[in-house]
DSSP file (Angstrom, degrees, kcal/mol; ACC not computed):
  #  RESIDUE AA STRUCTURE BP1 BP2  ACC     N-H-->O    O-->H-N    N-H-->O    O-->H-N    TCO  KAPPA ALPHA  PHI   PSI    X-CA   Y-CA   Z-CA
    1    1 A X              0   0    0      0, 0.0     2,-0.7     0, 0.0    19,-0.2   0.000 360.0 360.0 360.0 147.8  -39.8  -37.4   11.0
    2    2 A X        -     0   0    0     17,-3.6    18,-0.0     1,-0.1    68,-0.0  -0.864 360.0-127.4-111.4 106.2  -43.0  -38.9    9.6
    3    3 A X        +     0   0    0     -2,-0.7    15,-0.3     1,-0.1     3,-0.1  -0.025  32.2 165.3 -29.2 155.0  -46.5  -39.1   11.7
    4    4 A X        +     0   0    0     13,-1.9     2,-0.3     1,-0.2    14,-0.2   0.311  39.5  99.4-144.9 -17.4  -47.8  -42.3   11.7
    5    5 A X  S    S-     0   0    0     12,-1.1    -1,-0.2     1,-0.1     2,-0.1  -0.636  85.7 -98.5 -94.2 139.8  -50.7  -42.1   14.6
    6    6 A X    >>  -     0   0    0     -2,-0.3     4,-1.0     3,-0.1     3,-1.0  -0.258  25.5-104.9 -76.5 148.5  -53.8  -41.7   13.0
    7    7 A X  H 3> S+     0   0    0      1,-0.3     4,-1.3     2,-0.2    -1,-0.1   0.414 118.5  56.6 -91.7 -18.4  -55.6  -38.2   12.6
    8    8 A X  H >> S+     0   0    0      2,-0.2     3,-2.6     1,-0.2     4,-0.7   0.989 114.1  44.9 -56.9 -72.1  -58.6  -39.2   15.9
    9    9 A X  H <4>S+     0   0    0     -3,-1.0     5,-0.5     1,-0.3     3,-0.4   0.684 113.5  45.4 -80.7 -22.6  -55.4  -39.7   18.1
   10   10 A X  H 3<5S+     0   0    0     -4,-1.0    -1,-0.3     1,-0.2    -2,-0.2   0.700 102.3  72.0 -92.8   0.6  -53.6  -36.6   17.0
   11   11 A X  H <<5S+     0   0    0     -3,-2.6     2,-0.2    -4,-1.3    -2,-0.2   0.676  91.3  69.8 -23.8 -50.2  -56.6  -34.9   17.4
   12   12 A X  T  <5S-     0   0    0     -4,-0.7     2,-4.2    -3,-0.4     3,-0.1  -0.835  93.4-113.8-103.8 146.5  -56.3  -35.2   20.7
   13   13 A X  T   5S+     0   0    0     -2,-0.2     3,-0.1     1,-0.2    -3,-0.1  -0.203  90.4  93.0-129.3  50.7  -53.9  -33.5   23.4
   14   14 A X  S   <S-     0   0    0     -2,-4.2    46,-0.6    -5,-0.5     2,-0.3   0.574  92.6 -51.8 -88.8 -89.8  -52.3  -37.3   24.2
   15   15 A X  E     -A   59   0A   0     -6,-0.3     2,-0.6    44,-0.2    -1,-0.2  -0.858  39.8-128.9-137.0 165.1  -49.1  -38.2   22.2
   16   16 A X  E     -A   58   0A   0     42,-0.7    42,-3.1    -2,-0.3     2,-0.4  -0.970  22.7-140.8-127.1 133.0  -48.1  -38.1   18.4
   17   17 A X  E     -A   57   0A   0     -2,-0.6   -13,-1.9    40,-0.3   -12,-1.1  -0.726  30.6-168.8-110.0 140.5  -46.6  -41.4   17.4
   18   18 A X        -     0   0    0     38,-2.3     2,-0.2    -2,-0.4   -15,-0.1  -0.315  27.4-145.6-120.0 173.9  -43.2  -40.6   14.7
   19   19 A X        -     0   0    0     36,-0.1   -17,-3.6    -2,-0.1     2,-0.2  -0.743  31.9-127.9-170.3 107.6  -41.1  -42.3   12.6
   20   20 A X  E     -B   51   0B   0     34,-0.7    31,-2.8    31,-0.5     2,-0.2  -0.609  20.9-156.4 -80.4 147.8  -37.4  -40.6   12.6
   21   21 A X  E     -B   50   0B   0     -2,-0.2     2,-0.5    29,-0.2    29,-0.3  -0.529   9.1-169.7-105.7 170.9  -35.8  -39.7    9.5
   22   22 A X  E     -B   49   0B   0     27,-1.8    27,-2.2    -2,-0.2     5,-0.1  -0.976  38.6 -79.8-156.4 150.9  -32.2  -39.3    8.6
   23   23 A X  E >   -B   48   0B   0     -2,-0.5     3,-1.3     1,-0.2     4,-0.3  -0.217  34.3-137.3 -64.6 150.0  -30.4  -38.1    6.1
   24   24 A X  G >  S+     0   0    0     23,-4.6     3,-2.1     1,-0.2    -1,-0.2   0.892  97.4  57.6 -77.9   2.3  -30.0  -40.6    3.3
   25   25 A X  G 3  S+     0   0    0     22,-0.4    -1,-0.2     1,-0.3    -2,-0.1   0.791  97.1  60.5 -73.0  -3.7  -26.2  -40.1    2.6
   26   26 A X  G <  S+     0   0    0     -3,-1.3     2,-0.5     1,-0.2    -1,-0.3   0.398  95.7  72.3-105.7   5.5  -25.4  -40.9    6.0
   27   27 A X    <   +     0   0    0     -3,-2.1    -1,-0.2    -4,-0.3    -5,-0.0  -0.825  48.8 169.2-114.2  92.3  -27.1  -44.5    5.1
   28   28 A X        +     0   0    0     -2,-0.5     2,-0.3    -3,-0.1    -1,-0.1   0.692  67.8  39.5 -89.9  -7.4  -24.6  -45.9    3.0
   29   29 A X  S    S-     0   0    0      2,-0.0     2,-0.6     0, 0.0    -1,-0.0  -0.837  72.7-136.4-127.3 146.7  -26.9  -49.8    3.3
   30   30 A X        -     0   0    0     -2,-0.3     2,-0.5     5,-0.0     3,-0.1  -0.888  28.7-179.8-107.1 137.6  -30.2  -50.3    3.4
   31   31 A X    >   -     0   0    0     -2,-0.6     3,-0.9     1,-0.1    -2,-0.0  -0.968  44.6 -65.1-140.6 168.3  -31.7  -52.8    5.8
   32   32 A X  T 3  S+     0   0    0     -2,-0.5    -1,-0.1     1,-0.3    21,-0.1   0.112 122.8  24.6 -24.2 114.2  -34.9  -54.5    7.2
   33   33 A X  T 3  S+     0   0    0      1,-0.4    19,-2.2    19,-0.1    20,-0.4   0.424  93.1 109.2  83.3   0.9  -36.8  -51.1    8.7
   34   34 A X    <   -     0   0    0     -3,-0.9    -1,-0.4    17,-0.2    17,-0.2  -0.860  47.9-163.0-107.6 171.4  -35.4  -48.3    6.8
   35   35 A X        -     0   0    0     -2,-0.3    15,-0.3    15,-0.2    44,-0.1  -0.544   5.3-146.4-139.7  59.7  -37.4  -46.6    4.4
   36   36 A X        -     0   0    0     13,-0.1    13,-0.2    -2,-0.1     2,-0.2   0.013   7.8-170.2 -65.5 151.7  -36.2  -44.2    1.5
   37   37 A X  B     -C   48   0B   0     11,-0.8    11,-1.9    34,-0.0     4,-0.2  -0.728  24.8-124.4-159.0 108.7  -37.8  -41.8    0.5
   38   38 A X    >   -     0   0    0      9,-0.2     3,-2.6    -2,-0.2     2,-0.5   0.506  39.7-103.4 -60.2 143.5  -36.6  -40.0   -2.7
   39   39 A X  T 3  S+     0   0    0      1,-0.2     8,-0.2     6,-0.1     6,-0.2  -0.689 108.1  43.4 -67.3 142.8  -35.8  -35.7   -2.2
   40   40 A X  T 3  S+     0   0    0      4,-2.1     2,-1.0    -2,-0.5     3,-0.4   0.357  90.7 119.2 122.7  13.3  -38.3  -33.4   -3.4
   41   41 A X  S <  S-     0   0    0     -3,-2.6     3,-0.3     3,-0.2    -1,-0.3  -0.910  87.5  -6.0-105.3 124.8  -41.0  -35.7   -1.9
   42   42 A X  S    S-     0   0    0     -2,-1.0    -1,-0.2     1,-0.2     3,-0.1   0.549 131.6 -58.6  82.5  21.1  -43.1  -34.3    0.7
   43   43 A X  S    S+     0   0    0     -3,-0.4    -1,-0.2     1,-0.2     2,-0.1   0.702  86.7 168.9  89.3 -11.9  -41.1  -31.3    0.6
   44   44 A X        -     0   0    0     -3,-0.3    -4,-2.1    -6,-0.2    -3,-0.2  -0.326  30.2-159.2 -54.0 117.9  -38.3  -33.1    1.4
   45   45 A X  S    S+     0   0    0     -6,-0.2     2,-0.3    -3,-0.1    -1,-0.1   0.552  80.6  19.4 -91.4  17.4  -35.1  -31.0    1.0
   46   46 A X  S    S-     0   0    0     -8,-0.2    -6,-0.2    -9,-0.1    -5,-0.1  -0.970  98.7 -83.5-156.8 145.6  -32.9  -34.3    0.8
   47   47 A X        -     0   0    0     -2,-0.3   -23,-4.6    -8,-0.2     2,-0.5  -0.179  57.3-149.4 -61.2 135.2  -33.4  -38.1    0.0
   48   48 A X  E     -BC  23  37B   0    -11,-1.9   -11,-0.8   -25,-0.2     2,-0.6  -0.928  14.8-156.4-128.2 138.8  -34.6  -39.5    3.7
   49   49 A X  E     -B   22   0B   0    -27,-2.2   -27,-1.8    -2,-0.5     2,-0.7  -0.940  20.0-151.5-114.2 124.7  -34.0  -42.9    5.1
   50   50 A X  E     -B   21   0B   0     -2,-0.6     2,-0.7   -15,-0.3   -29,-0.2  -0.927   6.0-145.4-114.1 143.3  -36.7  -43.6    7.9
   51   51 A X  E     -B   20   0B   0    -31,-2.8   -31,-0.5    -2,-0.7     3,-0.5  -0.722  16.0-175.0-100.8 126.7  -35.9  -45.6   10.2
   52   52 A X  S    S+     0   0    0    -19,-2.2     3,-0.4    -2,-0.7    -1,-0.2   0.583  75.1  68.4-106.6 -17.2  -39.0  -47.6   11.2
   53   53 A X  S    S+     0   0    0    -20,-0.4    -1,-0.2     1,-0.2    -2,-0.1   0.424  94.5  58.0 -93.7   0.1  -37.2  -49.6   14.3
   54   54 A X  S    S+     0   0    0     -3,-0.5   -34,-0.7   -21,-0.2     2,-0.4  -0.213  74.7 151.9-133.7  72.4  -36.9  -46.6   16.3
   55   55 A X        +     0   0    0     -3,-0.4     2,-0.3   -36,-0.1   -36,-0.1  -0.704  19.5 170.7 -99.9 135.5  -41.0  -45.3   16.5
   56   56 A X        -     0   0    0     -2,-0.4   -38,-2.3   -40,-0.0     2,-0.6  -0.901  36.3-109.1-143.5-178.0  -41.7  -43.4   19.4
   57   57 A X  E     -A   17   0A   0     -2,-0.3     2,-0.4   -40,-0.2   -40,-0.3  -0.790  34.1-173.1-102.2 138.5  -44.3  -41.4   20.9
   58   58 A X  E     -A   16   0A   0    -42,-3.1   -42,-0.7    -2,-0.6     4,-0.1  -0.868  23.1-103.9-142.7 119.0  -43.7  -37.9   21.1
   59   59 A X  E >   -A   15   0A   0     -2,-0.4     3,-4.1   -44,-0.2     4,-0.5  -0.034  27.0-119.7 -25.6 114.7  -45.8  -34.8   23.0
   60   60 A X  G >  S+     0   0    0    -46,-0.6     3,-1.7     1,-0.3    -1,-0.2   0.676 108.6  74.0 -27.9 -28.1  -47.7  -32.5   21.3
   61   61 A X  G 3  S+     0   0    0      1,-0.3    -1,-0.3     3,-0.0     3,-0.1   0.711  85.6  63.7 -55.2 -23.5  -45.4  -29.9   22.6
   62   62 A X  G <  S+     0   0    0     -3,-4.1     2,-0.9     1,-0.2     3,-0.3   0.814  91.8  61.0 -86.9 -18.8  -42.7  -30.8   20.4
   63   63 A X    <   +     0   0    0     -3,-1.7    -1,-0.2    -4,-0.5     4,-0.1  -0.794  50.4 151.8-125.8 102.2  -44.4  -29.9   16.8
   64   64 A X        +     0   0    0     -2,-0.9     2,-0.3    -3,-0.1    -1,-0.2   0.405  58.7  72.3 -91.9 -13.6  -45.0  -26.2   17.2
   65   65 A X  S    S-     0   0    0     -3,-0.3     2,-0.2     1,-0.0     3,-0.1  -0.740  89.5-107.7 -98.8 161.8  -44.7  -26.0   13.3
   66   66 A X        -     0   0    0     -2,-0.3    -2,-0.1     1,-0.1    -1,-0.0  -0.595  49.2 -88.8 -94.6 143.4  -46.9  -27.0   10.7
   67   67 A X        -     0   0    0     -2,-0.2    -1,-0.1     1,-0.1     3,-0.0  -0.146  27.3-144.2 -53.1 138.8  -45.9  -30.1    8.6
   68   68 A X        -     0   0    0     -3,-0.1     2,-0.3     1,-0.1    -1,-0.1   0.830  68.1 -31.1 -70.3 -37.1  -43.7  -29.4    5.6
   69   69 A X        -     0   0    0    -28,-0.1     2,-0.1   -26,-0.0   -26,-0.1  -0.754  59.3-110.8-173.7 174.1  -45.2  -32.2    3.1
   70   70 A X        -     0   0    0     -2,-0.3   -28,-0.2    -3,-0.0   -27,-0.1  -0.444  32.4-110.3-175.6 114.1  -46.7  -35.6    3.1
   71   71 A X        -     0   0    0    -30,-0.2   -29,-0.1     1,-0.2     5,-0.1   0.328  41.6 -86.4 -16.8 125.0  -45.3  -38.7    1.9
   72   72 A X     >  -     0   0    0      1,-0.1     4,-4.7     3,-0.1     3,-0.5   0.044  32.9-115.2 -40.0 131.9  -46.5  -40.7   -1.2
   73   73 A X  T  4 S+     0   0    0      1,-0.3     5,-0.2     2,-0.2    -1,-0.1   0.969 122.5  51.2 -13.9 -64.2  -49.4  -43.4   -1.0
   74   74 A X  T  4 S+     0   0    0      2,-0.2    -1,-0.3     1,-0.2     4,-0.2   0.684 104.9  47.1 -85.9 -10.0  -46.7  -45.6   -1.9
   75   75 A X  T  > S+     0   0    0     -3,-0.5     4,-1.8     1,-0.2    -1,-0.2   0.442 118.6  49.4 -72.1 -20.9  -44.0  -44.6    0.6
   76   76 A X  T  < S+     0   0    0     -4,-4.7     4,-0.5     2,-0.2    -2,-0.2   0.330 104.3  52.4 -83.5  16.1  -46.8  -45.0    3.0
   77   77 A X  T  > S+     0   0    0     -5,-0.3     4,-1.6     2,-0.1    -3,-0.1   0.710 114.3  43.6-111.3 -29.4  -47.8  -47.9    1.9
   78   78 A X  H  > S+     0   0    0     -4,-0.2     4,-1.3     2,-0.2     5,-0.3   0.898 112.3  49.5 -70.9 -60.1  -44.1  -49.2    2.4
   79   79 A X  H >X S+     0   0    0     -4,-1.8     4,-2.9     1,-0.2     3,-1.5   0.996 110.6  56.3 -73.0 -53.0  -43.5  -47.6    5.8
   80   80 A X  H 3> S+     0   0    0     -4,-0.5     4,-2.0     1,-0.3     5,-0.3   0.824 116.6  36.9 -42.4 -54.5  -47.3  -49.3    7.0
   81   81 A X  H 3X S+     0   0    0     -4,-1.6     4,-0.5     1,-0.3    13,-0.3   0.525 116.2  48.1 -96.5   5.6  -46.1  -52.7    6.0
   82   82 A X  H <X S+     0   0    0     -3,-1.5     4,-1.4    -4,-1.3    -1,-0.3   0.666 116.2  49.4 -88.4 -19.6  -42.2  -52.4    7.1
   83   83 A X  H >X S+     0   0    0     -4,-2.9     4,-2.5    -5,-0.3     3,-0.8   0.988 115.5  41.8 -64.4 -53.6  -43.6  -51.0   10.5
   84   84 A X  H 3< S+     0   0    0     -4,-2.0     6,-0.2    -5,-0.3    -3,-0.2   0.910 109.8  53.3 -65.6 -40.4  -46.1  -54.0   10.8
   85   85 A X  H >< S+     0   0    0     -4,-0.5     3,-1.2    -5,-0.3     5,-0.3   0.943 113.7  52.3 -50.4 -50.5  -43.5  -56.5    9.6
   86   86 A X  H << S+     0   0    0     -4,-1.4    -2,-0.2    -3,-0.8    -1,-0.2   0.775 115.1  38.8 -61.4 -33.9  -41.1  -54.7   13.0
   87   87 A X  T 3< S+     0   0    0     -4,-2.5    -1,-0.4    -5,-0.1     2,-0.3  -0.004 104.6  74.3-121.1  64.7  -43.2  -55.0   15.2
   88   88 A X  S <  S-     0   0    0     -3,-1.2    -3,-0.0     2,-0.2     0, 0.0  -0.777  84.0-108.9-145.5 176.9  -44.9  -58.5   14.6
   89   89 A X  S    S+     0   0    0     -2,-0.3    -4,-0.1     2,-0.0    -3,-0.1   0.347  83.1 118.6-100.0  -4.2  -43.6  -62.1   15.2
   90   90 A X        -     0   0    0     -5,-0.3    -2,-0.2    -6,-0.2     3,-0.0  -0.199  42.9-171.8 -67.6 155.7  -43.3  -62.5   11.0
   91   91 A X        +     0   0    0      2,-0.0     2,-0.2     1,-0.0    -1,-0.2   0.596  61.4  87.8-120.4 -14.9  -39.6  -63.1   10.0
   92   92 A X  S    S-     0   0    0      1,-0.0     2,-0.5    -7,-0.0    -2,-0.1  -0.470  81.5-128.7 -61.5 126.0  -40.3  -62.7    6.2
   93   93 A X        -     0   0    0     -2,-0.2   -11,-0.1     1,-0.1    -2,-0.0  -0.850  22.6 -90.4-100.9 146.7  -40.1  -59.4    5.3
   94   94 A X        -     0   0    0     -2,-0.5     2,-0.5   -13,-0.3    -1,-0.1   0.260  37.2-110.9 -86.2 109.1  -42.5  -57.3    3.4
   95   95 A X              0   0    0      1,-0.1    -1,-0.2   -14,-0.1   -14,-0.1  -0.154 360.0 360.0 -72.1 128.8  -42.9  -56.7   -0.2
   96   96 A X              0   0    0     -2,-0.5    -1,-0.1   -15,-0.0   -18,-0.0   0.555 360.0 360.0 -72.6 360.0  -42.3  -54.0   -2.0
């Protein structure tokens, strides 16, 4: 999974807002809200499809380990503007 709520709000002892990831072989298509993101980025030990239509909030409780990696500029840059494209009224979707 990939953070997305920003470093004030996981600062604090609310929630941490996610983005799950999955493996990519088990995403034989790509569609509107997934996100690839090549192996060996972020530490990643396998190519990762996040999937951007199922963000949730999750308890500090839950990440008792320290993050592995962190995701290119430009796979953030991707997931910010397929998340804003999901959850906004636009129906064109975002460019890469």
């Amino acid at each position: 999974m990939v953070v997305i709520s920003n470093d004030l709000i996981n600062s604090k002892p609310l929630v941490v807002v996610v983005i799950p990831g999955t493996r990519g072989s088990k995403v034989k298509s790509d569609y509107p809200g997934n996100i690839r993101v090549p192996k060996g980025e972020a530490n990643l030990p396998e190519e990762t499809v996040f999937l951007c239509f199922q963000v949730r909030a999750l308890d500090h409780s839950r990440f008792q380990e320290q993050p592995i990696g962190r995701i290119s500029k430009t796979s953030l840059d991707l997931l910010d503007k397929t998340l804003f494209w999901f959850l906004s009224s636009q129906t064109a979707l975002p460019a890469d």
